[in-house]
MARKOL-568355 format. One record per residue (C-alpha): residue in one letter; x, y, z. Coordinates in steps of 0.25 Angstrom, whole numbers, plus 5000, padded with zeros to 4 digits. Example, Ala and Ser with C-alpha at 12.3 -4.5 7.8 and 13.67 -1.06 7.14 Angstrom:
BEGIN
A504949825031/S505549965029/
end
This chain:
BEGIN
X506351704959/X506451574954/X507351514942/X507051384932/X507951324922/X507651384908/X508751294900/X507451234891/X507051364888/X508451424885/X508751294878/X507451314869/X507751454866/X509451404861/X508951284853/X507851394845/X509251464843/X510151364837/X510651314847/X511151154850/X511051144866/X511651024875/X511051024890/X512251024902/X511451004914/X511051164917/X511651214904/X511451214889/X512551194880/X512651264868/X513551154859/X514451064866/X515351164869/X514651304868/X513951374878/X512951314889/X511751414894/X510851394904/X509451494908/X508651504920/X507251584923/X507151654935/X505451704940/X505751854943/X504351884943/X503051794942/X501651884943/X500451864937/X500451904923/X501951954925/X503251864925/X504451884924/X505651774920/X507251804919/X508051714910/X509451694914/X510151624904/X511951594906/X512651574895/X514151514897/X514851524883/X516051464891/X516551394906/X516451504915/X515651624910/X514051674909/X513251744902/X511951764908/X510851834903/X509551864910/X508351904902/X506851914908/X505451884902/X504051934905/X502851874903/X501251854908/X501751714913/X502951634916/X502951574903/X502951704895/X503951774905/X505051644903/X504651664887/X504951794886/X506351784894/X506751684884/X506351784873/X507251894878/X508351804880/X508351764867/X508251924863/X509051984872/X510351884874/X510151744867/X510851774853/X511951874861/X512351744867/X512251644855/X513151744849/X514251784858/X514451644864/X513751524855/X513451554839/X513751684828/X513051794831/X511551824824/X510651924820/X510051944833/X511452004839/X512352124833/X513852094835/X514752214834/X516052264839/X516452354850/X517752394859/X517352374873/X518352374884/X519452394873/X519352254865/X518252244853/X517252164857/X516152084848/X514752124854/X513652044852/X512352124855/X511052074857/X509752144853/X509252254863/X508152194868/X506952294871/X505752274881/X504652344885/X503352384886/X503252464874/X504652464867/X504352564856/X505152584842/X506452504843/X507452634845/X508752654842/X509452604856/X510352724860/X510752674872/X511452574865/X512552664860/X512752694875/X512952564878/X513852544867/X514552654870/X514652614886/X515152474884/X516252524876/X516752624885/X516852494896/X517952414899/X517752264898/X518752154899/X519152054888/X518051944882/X516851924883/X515552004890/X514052014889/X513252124892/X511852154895/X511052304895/X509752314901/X508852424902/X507452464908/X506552564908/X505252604912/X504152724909/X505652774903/X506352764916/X507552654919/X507252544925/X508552454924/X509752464920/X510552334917/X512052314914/X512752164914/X514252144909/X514251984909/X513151954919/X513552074928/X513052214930/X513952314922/X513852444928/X514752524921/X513952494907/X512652534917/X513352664921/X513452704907/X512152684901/X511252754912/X511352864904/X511252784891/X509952814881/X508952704888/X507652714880/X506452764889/X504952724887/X503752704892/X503352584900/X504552464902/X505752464890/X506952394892/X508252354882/X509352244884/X510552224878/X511252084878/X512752104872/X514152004871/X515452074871/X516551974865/X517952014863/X519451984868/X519851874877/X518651824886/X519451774899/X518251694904/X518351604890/X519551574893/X519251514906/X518151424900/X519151384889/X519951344900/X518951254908/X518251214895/X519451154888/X519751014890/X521050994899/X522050944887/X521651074878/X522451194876/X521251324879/X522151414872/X521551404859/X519951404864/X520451524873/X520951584858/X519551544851/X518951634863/X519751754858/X520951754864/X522351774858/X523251664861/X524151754870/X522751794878/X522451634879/X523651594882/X523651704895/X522251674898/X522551524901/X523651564908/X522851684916/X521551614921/X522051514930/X523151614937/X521851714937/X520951614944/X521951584953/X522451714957/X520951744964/X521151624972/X522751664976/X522251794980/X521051734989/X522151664996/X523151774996/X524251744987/X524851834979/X524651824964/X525651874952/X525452024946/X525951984932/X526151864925/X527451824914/X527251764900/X528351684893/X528351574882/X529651554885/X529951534899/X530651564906/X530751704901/X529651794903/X529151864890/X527951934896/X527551974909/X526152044910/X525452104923/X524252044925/X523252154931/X523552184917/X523252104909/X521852104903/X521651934902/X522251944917/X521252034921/X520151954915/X520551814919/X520451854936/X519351934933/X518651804928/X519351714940/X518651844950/X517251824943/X517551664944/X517851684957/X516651754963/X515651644955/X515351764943/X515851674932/X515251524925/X516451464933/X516351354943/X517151374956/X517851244952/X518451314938/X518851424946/X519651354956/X520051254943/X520751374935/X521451434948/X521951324952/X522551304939/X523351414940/X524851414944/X524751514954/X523651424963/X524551294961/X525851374966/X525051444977/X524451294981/X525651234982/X526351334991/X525151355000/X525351195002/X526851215006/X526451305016/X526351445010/X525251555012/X524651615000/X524751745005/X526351745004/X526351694991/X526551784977/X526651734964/X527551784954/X527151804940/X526851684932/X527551644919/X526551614910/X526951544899/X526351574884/X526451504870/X527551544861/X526451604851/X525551684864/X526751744870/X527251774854/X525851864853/X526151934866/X527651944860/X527052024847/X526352134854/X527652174865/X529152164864/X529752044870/X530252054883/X530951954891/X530851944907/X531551854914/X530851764923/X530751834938/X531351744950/X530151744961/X530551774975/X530051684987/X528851664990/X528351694976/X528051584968/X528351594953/X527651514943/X527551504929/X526351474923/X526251384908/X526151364898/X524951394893/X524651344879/X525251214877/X524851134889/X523551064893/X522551174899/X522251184913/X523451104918/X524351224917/X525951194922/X526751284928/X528151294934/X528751354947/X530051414947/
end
């Protein structure tokens, strides 16, 4: 199979829609500071009178994450095959996008609400796309109401997710099967709907379903606000915008770089901290919280795990940029240089420090409870971590006691 650069075709189809465009080498760029795309064609099947094109186009609505959508095109010639592909896209997935990531939603998408993973979740769905060689009378689609239902039913973590359904059939017998929770098979939501109401016909019939599931704190945002805000402005507030109280922003710039870096401590052997303190007054502790769970914790070295193995937009050099950023990674640096191996060294938990009104929003939801700070036993290193609001992003500060 070969691939081509399909920007100028992709870039055709955005401009039809609206769309200003600013060309960044590989990339378009919706708006000076929206999201870029880029598409690609890839020949999966070149016979006489028969061709076959897939269109893959990635989306990144911010530093570090992708959407990709792939949609395929038929056609007598190559021409018509390529055509047909950006036809589909712009059925199947184009105005999903464009209203989950870059302008309001329109008429070609249905927005409702649902409860998925216990947080209600703004769904954006596409039109179910059929084709086929005889499609028949548009029917009422019950396997929807499975599918529905089956999403529900599934736990999913906190932010944003897309979700695409496939289905194939021919001479009334299945011929696929397809279920991708961002860009990767979900097979729990595929276990569920084998037995779901698929439509049977004569001949090929097939039915897609692009969707966008928007609600709670998205974890990856947060780590594109922290790269995309310039180095003498506070994230906090774009981390807000992105949905995200201002105790969860607050957490979450503290959280990512000690997440990042605890995958690299624990590559080398060292010995990370279980929970983590909180205090806006130091050095009292006013809360102290176990990490495993904590749902923003969970998420954050989830996303440094994914980052890791190459399965997110990240660079290696970002990844290595927020762990090194981290406390825990200075500490464990500074003592490997005096002579000390990573293997005997365990961290105590940090003391995070919040803003006056974060840890007042934490403060209204449980008593207040004052611990006093522990004294660490050798060869722990104890640190403390902050603040976190009032001073220049990226270049955190931190004490040793």
């Amino acid at each position: 199979m070969t691939s081509t650069p399909a920007n100028e075709q992709l870039a055709e189809l955005l401009r039809a829609h609206g769309l200003a465009l600013q060309e960044e080498g590989e990339w378009l760029r919706v708006s000076p500071r929206g999201p870029r795309l880029q598409a690609m064609f890839t020949d999966t099947r070149t016979e006489p009178g028969n061709c076959t094109r897939r269109l893959d186009v990635w989306l990144e609505p911010w530093t570090g994450r992708w959407v990709v959508e792939s949609v395929v095109g038929f056609g007598n010639t190559e021409e018509e095959a390529l055509n047909d592909a950006l036809t589909n896209f712009g059925r199947a997935s184009l105005h999903v996008l464009l209203a989950a990531f870059i302008r309001p939603p329109d008429e070609h998408v249905t927005v409702a609400t649902w409860q998925v993973g216990g947080v209600d979740r703004k769904v954006i769905l596409g039109n179910i796309i059929t084709r086929g060689d005889n499609p028949g009378p548009k029917l009422e689609e019950l396997w929807f109401k499975a599918f529905e239902s089956a999403l529900r039913s599934l736990p999913l973590t906190s932010g944003t997710h897309w979700v695409r359904v496939y289905y194939a059939q021919r001479e009334e017998k299945r011929m696929a099967l397809e279920v991708l929770l961002d860009n990767e098979p979900w097979q729990e939501l595929a276990d569920l709907l084998e037995t779901a109401p698929w439509p049977a016909a004569p001949g090929f019939l097939s039915r897609r379903l692009f969707l966008v599931l928007q609600g709670g704190v998205d974890v990856s945002s947060a780590v594109g606000a922290w790269f995309d805000v310039p180095e003498d402005e506070d994230p906090i507030p774009l981390i807000q915008q992105q949905g995200a109280t201002l105790l969860e922003a607050e957490k979450l710039y503290a959280y990512l770089p000690l997440a990042f870096g605890e995958i690299l401590m624990k590559q080398m052997g060292a010995v990370s901290p279980l929970s983590a303190d909180f205090t806006a007054n130091p050095p009292i502790v006013q809360r102290s919280v176990l990490l495993a769970e904590d749902p923003l914790w969970r998420d954050a070295v989830h996303l440094s795990e994914q980052a890791l193995r190459g399965e997110t937009a990240l660079t290696g050099q970002q990844v290595v940029q927020l762990a090194c950023s981290s406390a825990t990674i200075h500490t464990l640096n500074d003592l490997m240089k005096q002579g000390a191996k990573a293997k005997d060294i365990r961290f105590t938990p940090p003391l995070i420090m919040l803003s006056p009104k974060a840890m007042a929003e934490w403060l209204t939801s449980e008593p207040f409870v004052s611990i006093p700070a522990s004294t660490p036993a050798a060869p722990v290193e104890f640190f403390e971590v902050g603040p976190v609001a009032p001073v220049a992003p990226k270049r955190p500060w931190w004490k040793f006691w």
